[in-house]
C-alpha positions in Angstrom: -36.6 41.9 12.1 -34.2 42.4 9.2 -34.9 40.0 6.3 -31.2 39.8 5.9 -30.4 38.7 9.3 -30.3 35.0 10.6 -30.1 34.0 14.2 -27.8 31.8 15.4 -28.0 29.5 19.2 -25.1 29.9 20.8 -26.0 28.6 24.4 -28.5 26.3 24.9 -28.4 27.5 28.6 -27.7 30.9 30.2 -26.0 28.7 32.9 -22.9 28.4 30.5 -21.8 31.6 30.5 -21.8 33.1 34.6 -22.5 36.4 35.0 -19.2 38.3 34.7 -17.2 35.9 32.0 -16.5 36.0 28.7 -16.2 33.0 26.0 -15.8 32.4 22.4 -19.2 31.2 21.1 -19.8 30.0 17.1 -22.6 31.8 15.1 -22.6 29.5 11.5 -19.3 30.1 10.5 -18.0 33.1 12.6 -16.2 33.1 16.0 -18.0 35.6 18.2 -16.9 37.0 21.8 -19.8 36.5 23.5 -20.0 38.5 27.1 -22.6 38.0 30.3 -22.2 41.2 32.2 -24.4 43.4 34.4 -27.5 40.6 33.7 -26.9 41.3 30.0 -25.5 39.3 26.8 -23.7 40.9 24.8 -22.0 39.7 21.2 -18.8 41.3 19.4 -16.6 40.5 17.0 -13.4 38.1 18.4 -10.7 40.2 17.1 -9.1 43.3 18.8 -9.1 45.5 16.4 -4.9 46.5 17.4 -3.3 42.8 16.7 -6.2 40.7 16.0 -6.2 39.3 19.6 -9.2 36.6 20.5 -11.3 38.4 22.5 -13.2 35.7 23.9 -10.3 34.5 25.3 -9.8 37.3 27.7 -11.2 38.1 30.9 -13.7 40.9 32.4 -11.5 42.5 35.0 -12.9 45.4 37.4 -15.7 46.0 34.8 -13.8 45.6 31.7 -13.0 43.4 28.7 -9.3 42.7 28.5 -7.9 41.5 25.4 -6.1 38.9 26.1 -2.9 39.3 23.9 -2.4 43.7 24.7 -4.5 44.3 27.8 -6.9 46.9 26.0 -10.0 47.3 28.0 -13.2 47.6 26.3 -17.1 47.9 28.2 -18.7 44.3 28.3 -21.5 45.5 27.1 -21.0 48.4 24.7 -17.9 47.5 23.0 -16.9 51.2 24.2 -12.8 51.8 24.8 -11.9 53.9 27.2 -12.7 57.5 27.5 -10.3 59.7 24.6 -10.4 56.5 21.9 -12.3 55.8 19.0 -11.7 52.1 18.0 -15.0 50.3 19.3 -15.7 46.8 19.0 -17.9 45.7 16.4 -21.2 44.0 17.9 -23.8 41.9 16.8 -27.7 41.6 18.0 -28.4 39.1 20.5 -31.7 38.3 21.8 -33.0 35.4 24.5 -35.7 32.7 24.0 -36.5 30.8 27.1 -33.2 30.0 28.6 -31.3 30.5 25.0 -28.7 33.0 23.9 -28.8 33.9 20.1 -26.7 36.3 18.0 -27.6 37.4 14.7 -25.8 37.6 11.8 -26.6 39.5 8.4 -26.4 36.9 5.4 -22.8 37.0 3.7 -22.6 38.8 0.9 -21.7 36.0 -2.6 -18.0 35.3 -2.3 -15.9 37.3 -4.3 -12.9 35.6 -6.9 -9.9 36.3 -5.1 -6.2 36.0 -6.3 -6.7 32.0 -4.5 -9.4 30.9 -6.4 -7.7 32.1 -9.5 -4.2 29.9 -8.5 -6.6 26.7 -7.8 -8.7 26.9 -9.9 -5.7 27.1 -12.7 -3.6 24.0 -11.0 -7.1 22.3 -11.8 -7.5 22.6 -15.3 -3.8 21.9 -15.3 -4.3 18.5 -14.0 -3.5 18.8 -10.4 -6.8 17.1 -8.3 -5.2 16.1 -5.5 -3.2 18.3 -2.6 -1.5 16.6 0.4 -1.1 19.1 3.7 -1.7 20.7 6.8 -4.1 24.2 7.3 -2.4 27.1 9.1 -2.6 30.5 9.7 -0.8 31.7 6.7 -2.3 30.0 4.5 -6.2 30.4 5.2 -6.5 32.2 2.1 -5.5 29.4 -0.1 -7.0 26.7 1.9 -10.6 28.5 1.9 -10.0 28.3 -2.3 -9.4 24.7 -1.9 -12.7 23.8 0.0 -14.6 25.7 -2.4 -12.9 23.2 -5.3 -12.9 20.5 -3.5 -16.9 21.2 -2.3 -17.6 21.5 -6.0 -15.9 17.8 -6.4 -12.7 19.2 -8.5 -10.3 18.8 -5.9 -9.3 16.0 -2.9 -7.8 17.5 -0.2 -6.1 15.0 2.1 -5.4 16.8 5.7 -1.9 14.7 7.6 -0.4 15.3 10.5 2.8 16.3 9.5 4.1 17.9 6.3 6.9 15.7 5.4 4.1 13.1 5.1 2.3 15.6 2.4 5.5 16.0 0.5 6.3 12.2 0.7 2.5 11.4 -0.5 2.6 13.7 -3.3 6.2 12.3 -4.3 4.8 8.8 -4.2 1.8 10.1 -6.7 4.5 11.2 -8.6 6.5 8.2 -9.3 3.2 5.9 -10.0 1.3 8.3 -12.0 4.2 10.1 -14.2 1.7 13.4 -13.2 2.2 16.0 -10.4 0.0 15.9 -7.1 0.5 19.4 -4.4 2.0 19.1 -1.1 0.6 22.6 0.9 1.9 24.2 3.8 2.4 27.1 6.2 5.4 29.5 6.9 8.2 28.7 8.5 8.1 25.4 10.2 5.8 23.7 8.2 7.5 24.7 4.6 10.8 23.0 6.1 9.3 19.8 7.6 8.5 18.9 3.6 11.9 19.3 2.9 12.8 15.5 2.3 9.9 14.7 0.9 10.9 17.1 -1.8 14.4 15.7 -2.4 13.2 12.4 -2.5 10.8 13.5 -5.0 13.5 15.7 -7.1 16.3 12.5 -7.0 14.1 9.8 -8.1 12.8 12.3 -10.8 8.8 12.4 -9.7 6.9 15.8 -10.2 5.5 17.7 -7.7 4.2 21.1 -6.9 4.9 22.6 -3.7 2.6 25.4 -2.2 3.6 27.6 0.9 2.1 30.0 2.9 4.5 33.3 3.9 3.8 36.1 6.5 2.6 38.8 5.2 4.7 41.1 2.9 4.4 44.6 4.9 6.9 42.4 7.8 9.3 40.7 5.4 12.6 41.1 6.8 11.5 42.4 10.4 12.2 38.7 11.7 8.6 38.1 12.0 6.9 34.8 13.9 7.7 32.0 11.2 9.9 34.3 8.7 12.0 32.8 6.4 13.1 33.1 3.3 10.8 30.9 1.4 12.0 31.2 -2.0 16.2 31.1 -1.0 15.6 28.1 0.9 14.0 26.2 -1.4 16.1 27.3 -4.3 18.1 24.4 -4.0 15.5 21.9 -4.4 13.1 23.3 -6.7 13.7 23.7 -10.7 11.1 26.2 -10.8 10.7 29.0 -7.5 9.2 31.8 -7.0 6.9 34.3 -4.6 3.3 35.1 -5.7 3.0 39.1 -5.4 -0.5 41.2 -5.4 0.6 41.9 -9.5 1.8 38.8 -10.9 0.6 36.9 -13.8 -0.9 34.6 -11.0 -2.5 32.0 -13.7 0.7 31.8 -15.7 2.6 31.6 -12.8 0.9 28.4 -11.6 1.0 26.7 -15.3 4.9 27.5 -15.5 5.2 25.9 -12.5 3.4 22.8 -13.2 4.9 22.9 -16.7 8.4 22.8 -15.3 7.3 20.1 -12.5 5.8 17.7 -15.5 8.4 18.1 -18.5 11.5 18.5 -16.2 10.2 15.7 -13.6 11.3 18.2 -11.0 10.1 20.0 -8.1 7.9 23.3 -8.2 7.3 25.6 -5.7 5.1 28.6 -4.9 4.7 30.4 -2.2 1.9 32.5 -1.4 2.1 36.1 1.4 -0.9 36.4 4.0 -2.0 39.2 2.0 -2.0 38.0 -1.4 -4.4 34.9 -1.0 -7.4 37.2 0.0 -6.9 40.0 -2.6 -9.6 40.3 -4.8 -8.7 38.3 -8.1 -9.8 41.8 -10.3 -8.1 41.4 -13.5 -6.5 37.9 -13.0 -9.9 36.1 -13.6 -8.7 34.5 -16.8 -7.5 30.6 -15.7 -4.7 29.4 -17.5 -5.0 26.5 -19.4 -2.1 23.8 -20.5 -4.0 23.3 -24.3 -1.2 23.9 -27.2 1.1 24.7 -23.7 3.3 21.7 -23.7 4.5 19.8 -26.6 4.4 16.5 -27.5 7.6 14.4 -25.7 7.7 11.2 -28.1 11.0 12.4 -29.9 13.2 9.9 -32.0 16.7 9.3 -31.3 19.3 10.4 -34.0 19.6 8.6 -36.7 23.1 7.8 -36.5 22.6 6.3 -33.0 20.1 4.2 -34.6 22.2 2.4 -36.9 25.0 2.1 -34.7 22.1 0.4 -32.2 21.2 -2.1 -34.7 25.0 -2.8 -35.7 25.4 -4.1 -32.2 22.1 -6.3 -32.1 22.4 -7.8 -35.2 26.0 -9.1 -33.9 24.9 -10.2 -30.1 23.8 -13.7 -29.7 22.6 -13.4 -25.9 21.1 -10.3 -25.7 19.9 -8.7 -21.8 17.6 -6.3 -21.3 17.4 -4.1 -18.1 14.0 -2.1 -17.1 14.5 0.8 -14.6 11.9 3.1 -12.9 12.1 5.6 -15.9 10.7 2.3 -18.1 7.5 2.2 -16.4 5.5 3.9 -18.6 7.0 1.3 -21.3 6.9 -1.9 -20.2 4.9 -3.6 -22.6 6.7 -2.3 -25.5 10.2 -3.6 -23.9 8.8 -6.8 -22.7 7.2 -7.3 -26.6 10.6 -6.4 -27.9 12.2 -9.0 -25.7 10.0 -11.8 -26.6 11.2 -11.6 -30.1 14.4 -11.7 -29.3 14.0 -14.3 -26.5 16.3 -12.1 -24.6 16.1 -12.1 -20.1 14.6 -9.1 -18.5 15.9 -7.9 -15.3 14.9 -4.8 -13.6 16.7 -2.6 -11.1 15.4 -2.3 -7.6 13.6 1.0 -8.1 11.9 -1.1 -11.2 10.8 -4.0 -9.7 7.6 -5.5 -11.1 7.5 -4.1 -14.4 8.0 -7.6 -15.5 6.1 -10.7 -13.3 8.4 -13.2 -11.7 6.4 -15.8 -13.4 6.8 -14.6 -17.0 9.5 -16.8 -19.1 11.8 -14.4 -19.7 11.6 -12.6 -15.9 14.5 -13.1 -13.9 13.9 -10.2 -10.8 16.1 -7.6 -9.5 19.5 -6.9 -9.9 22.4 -5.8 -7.7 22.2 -5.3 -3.7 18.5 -6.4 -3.4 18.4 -8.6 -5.8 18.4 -12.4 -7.0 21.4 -14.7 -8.7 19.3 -15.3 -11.3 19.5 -11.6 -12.7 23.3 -11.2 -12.1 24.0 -14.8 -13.3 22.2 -13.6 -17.0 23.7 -9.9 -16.8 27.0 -12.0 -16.4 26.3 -14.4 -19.3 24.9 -11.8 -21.8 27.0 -10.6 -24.6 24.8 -6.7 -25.3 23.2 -5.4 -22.4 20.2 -2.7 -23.5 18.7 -0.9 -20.8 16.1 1.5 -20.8 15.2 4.5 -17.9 17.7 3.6 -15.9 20.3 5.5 -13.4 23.1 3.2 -13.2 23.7 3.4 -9.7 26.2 1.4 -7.6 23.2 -0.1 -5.4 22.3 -1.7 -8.9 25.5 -2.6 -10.4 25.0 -2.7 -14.3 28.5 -4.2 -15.6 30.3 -1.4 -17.1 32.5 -4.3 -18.6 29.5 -5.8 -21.3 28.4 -4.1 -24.6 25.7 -1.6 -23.4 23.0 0.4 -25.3 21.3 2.6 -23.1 17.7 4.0 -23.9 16.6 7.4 -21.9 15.1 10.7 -22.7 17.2 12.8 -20.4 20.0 13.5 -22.4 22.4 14.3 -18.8 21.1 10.0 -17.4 23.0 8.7 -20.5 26.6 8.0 -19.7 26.2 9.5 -17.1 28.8 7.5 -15.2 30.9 5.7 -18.2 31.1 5.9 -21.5 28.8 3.3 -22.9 29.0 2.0 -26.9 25.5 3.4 -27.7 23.5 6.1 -26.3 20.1 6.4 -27.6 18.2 9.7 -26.9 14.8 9.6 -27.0 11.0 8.4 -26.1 11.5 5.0 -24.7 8.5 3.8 -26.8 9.2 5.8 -30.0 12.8 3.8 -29.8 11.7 0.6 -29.6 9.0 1.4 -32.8 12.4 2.6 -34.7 14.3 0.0 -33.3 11.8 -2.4 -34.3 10.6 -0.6 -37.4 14.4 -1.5 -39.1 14.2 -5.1 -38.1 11.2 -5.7 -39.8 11.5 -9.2 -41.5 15.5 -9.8 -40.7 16.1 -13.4 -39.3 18.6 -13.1 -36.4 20.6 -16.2 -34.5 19.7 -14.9 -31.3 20.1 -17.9 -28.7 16.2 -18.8 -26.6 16.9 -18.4 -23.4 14.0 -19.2 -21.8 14.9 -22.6 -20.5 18.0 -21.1 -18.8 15.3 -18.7 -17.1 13.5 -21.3 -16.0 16.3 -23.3 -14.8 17.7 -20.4 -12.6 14.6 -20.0 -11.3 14.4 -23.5 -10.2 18.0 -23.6 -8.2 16.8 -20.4 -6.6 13.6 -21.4 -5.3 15.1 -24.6 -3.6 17.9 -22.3 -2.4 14.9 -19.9 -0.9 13.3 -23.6 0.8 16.5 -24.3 2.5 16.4 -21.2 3.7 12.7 -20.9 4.7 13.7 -24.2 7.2 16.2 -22.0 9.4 14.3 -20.7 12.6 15.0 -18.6 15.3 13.8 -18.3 19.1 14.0 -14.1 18.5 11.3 -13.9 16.1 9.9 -14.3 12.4 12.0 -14.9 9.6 12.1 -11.9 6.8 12.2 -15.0 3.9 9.2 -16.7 5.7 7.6 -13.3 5.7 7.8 -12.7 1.9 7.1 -16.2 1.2 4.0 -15.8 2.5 3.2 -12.5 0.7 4.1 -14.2 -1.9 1.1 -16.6 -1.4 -1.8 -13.4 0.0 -0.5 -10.2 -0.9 -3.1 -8.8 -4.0 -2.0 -9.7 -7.1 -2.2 -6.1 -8.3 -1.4 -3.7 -5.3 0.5 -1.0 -5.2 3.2 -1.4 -2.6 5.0 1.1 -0.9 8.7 0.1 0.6 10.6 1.7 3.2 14.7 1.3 3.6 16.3 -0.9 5.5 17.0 -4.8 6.0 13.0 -5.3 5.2 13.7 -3.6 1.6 16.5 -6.0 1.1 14.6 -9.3 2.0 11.7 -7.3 -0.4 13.7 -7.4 -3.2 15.3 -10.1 -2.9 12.3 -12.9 -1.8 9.4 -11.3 -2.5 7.9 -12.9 -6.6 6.1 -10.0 -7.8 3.2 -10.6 -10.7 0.7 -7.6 -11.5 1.9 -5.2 -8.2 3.7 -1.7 -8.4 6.5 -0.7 -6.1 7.4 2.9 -5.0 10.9 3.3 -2.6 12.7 6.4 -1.9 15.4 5.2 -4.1 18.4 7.9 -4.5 17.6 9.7 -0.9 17.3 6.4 0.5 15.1 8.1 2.9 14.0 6.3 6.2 10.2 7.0 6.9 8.5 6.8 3.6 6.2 3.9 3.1 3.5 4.8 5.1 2.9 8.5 3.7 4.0 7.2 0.4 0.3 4.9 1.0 -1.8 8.0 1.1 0.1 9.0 -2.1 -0.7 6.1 -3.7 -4.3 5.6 -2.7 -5.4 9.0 -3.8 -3.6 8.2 -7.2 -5.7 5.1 -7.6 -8.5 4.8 -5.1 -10.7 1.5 -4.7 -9.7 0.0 -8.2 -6.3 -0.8 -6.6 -5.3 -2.3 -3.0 -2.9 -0.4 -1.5 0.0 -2.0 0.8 3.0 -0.4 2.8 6.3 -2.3 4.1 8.2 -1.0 7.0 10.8 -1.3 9.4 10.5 -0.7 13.1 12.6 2.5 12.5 10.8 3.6 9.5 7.7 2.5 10.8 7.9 5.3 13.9 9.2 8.4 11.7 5.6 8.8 10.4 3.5 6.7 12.4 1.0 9.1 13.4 -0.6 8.9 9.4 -2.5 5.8 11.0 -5.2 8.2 12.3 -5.0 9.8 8.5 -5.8 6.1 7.3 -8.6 5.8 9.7 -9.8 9.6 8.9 -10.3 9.2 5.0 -11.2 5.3 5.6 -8.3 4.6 3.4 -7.7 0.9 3.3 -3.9 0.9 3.5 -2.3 -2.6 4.6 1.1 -1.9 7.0 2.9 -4.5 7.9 5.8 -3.8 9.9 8.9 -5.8 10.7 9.9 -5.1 14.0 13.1 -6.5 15.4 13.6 -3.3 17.8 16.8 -2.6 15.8 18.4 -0.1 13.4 19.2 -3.9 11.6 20.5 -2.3 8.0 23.2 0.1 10.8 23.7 -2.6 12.8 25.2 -5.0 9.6 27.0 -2.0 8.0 28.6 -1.6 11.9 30.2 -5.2 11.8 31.2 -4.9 8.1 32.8 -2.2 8.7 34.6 -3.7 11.9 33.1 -1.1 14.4 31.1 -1.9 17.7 27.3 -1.9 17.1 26.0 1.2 18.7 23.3 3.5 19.6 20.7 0.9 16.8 19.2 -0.9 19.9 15.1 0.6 19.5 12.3 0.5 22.1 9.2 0.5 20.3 5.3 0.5 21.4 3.3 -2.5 20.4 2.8 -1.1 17.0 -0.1 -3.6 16.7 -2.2 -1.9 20.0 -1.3 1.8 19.0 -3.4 1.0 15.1 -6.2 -0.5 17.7 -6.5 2.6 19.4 -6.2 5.5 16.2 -9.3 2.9 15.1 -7.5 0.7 12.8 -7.4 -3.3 12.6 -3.6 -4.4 14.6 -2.8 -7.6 15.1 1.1 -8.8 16.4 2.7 -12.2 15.5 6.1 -13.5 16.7 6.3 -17.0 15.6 6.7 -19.0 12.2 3.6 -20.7 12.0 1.0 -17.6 12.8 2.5 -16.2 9.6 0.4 -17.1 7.2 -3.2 -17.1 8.6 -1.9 -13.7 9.6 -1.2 -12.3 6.2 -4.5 -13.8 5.1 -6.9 -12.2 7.8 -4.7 -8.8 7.1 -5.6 -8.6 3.6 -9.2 -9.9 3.9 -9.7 -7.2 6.5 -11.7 -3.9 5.6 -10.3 -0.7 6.2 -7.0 0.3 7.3 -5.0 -2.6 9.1 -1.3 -2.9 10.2 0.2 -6.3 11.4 3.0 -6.1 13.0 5.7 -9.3 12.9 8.0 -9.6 15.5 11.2 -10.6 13.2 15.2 -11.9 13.8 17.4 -9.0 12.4 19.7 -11.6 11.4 18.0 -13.7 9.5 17.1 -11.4 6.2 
């Protein structure tokens, strides 16, 4: 026997494959065709060597191996073709034992680098440990490179079911970590179905690198299965876009993408031919490396915006600060800065949380979502300062107040009005200048702390007059949130999907410690649940993890339960079902037209998270509420509650 060769069982019986059949049979890691013919085994490889076509899948037909794709005949038990033709099948050794069929194998030769290994193992030392997506046939290359990492314990790989999910996870891991996570695909369909994902990721300013598999070069332009023109049709959504050939700089490739994805907050895509991912690496072994590649980004304003900054403070007496999502990396420094100034914070919707509720100066959200404390204090305030954020009409800062307006994207400031002061820079480099020329000054500014408290008083009694309205159709959304407001975890991340629930989110919901993802400028329906896996993989066990939906958002990506279940991830869904478009249905009667087509039938959401293996539990009435909640988040392992809800009374 060959030292080389190892033997692999492939029946336990000879009663599994009848005499004249043919099946696919695994040897270790190899697909072989395995044929019983004539009172003989026979092995060969599973590939017809015209088109590739799974021989084991075929039939033996008047004495014959058909491929199963072409129709080429071959012997059953030579691998010969027929008479005139050269191209045998390859075979392997087979030998009984007893009533056992074994094929052996010669040992694989050690793996050689290939162009793959050098592209992962690059987006590694780059900072880029955690891919999102779905394995296909055109991108096996890639995807064998990524087991190898993530084998080795450099790399998670988290398989969904659907690649909008992938692209809405890593978009999520974006906005709560500041750093880029992959989404990875195939060709054709499943580089479009991340689509959204992307734009929601490229609106709300979150980086992400995208990876594609292509067909293989030698068809381009033939209109091949899956062809499309990978790097036109995302040329619109990515800042940085191109296609990985046999002779590109394939390590600098991948750190200019992920250079452009982290300093431009943008998309990044790559996409990688059939061909290309198995190539032997040969001179591209060196991995790139992002060391004395990007630059610092703490930059100081101008000077001259400076002092016109401090003219306007030193005048205001009841300064308001405003916190959007581009402040999160800065909240402390902002919340410090307001405490010595005694001056309100209010965040925007996509900001929520970066100040508690409970703090003194905290006054919640402002503009659609929001509370009547924020807009009563935006209203009040005589210099509004507001740092990272968009200035969108869902948010409604007053364009009529003094405003000062903190980013470092030079294109977000005025980027709708002019404004009296636009500072460019590092959010928390401004606020040490800021701070740095203040040193020691004594200025009148009005404490308005009591006022905070005093607005939050005549909104919580408003929220208990509320909380006594009831309805025979199901759960109220305030009665929902006030009893998150009692169980959810004090620090969770939690992910929000559109729709009435967002609204009632914002609106009722106290936050303390917790972080809040949204699809806030694509608005997209869909995204809390995938945004969960995002979120998870960015912070693991030391954070829970909890996702808000809508009936409607709730079914766009509903399958990502049995994701939950596969990677035990303990994501908490709760979903509001009212078996209505609710948001469509109000915009319908604002807007004087009939409510249509917004009517849902949904399953029980509660008995479909039973059967992927989750904990579900459904609610429709008032009192089950809270017990509910509590049980939910005491539960290990993925859970979804589902709470059968009024769609009129948000």
């Amino acid at each position: 026997m060959n030292a080389s060769m190892r033997w692999f069982r492939v029946l336990s019986s000879k009663s599994e494959l009848p005499e004249g059949r043919v099946k696919t049979v695994t040897a270790g890691r190899k697909d072989v065709c395995l044929t019983h013919y004539e009172g003989r085994f026979s092995a060969f490889e599973n590939k017809c060597p015209h088109q590739g076509g799974p021989l084991g899948e075929g039939s033996i037909e008047k004495g014959l191996l058909r491929c199963p794709w072409h129709g080429w005949d071959y012997h059953p038990c030579t691998g010969q073709p027929p008479a005139g033709y050269d191209d045998c099948l390859h075979s392997y050794p087979v030998k009984e034992e007893g009533d056992a069929i074994y094929v052996g194998l010669t040992d694989e030769l050690p793996h050689q680098e290939t162009i793959s290994d050098v592209v992962v193992g690059t987006m590694i030392e780059w900072g880029v440990h955690t891919v999102f997506g779905m394995v296909g046939h055109s991108n096996l290359g890639l995807a064998d490179a990524m087991r190898r990492q993530e084998q080795s314990g450099r790399l998670q790989f988290i398989s969904v079911r659907h690649e909008g999910a992938a692209s809405f996870a890593a978009s999520a891991y974006g906005k709560l970590t500041g750093t880029p996570a992959a989404c990875f695909s195939i060709a054709g369909p499943g580089a479009t179905n991340m689509y959204t994902g992307l734009w929601d990721a490229k609106v709300d300013r979150a980086p992400l690198l995208a990876l594609t598999g292509q067909v293989a070069t030698q068809v381009v332009g033939t209109g091949n299965f899956q062809e499309l023109d990978l790097v036109q049709a995302f040329s619109s959504v990515a800042v940085f876009n191109h296609r990985v050939q046999k002779d590109s700089k394939h390590a600098e490739l991948v750190g200019l993408a992920i250079k452009h994805a982290r300093l431009c907050r943008d998309v990044a895509h790559l996409t990688f031919p059939d061909e290309v991912q198995e190539t032997p690496a040969g001179l591209s072994k060196k991995l790139g490396a992002p060391e004395k590649r990007i630059t610092a980004t703490d930059i100081a304003p101008p000077r001259q915006s400076l002092q016109e900054a401090l003219a306007l403070l030193r005048k205001a007496k009841r300064p308001v600060f405003i916190m959007g999502h581009g402040a999160r990396f800065h909240k402390e420094k902002i919340i410090a800065f307001a405490e010595k100034l005694h001056a309100p914070v209010l965040t925007t919707f996509k900001g929520k949380g970066l100040i508690a509720d409970s703090h003194p100066l905290g006054c919640g959200v402002l503009g659609r979502s929001g509370t009547p404390i924020a807009s009563w204090f935006m209203n009040e305030s005589d210099l509004l300062l507001v740092f990272g954020a968009s200035f969108s009409k869902h948010t409604g800062i007053s364009s009529s107040k003094p405003i000062i307006q903190v980013d470092s994207d030079p294109l977000a400031l005025a980027k709708f009005h002019a404004i009296e002061v636009a500072l460019w820079g590092d959010i928390s480099t401004t606020l040490d200048c800021l701070q740095e020329r203040m040193s020691g000054e004594t200025l009148p500014y009005l404490d308005q702390r009591p006022e905070v408290a005093e607005r939050w008083n005549i909104w919580r009694l408003e929220k208990e007059r509320r909380l006594k309205e009831s309805s025979s159709r199901g759960v109220s959304s305030i009665k929902v949130f006030e009893g998150m407001n009692h169980f959810a975890p004090k620090n969770a991340v939690m992910c929000v999907d559109v729709g009435n629930n967002a609204y009632s989110f914002g609106r009722y919901f106290e936050c303390s410690q917790q972080d809040f993802l949204m699809s806030g400028y694509l608005g997209s329906i869909g995204f809390a649940l995938p945004a969960s896996l995002g979120a998870w993989a960015a912070v693991k066990d030391s954070r829970p993890v909890v996702a808000l939906s809508g009936d409607g958002g709730a079914c766009q990506y509903l399958s990502e339960i049995t994701t939950l279940v596969k990677y035990k991830i303990p994501v908490k869904l709760i979903i509001l079902n009212n078996n209505e478009l609710g948001k469509i249905s109000k915009e319908q009667r604002a807007g004087e037209f009939e409510v249509w087509q917004t009517s849902l039938i949904n399953p029980d959401f509660a008995a479909f998270a039973r059967s992927c293996g989750a904990w579900g539990k459904q609610i429709r009435n008032d009192d089950e509420v809270d017990a509910a909640l509590q049980e939910l988040f005491t539960t290990n392992g993925p859970a979804l509650l589902e709470i059968l809800t009024d769609p009129l009374l948000i």
